[in-house]
C-alpha positions as CSV (number, residue, x, y, z in Angstrom):
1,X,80.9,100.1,-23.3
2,X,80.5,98.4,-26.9
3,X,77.4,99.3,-28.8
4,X,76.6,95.4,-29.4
5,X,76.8,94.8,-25.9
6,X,72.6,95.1,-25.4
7,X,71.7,93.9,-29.2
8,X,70.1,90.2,-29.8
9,X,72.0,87.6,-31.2
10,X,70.1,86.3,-34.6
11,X,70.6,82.3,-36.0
12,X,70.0,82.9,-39.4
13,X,69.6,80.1,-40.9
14,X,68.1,81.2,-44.9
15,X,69.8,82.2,-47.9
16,X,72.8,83.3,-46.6
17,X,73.6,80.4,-44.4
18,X,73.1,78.2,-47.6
19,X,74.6,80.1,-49.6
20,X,78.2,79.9,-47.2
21,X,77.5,76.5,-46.8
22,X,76.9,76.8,-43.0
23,X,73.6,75.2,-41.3
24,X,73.2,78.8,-39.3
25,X,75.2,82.0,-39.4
26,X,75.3,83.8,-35.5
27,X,75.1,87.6,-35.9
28,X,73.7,90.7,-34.4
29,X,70.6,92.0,-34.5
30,X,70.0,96.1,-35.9
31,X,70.8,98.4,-33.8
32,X,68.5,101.6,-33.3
33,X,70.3,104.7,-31.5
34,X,68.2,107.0,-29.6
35,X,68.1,110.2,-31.1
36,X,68.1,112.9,-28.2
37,X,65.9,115.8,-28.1
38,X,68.0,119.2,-28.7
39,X,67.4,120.3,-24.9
40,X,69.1,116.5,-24.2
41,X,71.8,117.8,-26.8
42,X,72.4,121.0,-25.5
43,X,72.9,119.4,-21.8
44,X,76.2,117.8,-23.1
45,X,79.1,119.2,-23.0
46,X,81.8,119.2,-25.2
47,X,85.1,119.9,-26.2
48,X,86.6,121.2,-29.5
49,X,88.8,119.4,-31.4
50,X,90.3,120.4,-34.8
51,X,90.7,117.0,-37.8
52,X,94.5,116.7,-38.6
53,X,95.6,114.5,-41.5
54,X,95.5,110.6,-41.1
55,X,93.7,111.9,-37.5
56,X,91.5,108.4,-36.5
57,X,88.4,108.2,-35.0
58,X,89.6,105.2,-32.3
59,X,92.9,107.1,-31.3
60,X,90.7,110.2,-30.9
61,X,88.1,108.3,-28.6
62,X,90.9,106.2,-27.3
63,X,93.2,109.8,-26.2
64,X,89.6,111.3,-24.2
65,X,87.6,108.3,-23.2
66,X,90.6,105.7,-22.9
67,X,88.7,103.3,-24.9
68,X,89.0,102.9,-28.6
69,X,86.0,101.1,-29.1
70,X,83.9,104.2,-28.4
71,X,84.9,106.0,-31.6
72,X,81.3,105.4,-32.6
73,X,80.1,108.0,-29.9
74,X,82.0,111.0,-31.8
75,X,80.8,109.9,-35.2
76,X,77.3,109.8,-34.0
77,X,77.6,113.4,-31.9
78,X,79.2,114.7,-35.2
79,X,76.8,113.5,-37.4
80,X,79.7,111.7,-39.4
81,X,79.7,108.0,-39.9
82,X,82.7,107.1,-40.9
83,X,86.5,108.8,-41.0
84,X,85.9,109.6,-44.9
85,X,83.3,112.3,-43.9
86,X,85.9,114.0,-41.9
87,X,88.6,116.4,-43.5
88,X,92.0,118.6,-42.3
89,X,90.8,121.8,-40.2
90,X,87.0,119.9,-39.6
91,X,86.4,121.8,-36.0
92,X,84.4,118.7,-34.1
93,X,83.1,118.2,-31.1
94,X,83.8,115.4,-28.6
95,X,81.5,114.7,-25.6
96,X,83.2,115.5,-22.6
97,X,81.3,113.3,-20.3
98,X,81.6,109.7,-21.9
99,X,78.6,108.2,-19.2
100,X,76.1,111.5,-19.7
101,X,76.2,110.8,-23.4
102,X,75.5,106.8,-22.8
103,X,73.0,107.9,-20.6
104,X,71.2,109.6,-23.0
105,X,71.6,107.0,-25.9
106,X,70.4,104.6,-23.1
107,X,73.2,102.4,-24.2
């Protein structure tokens, strides 16, 4: 499942539809993960997985969930945004259970 797939779509139609010349620009509202409670946390299991070099967060999510698009979901359990916060020998750990963790984000 996408993260965008519950989030409002937003005509914006200010400043930076004027300034792209456009009359409205479509886009996504914010999104706001739920933050589980640490008993919610600890209910997850996981699986350790060491960072290699040029290791990506979609292959990774694509080799244990089957679906690259949920690279987000390891990021987020990691506490790591993006692939630059992640370095050779990082010891991470991947959600085992792909529908307990959306579950809990209430995705």
């Amino acid at each position: 499942m996408a993260r965008y797939n519950k989030s409002r779509l937003i005509n914006n139609t200010g400043p930076l539809a004027e300034k792209k010349n456009k009359l409205n620009i479509r886009h996504h509202g914010v999104q706001f993960l739920y933050h589980p409670t640490a008993s919610e946390r600890a209910n997850i299991l996981s699986v350790s997985y060491i960072w290699k070099k040029r290791d990506r967060l979609y292959n990774i999510a694509h080799a244990f969930y089957g679906d690259p698009k949920l690279w987000w979901v390891i990021a987020w359990y990691n506490g790591r945004p993006t692939e630059a916060d992640f370095y050779p020998g990082d010891v991470i750990e991947i959600p085992d259970n792909i529908e307990d963790v959306l579950n809990i984000l209430r995705v």
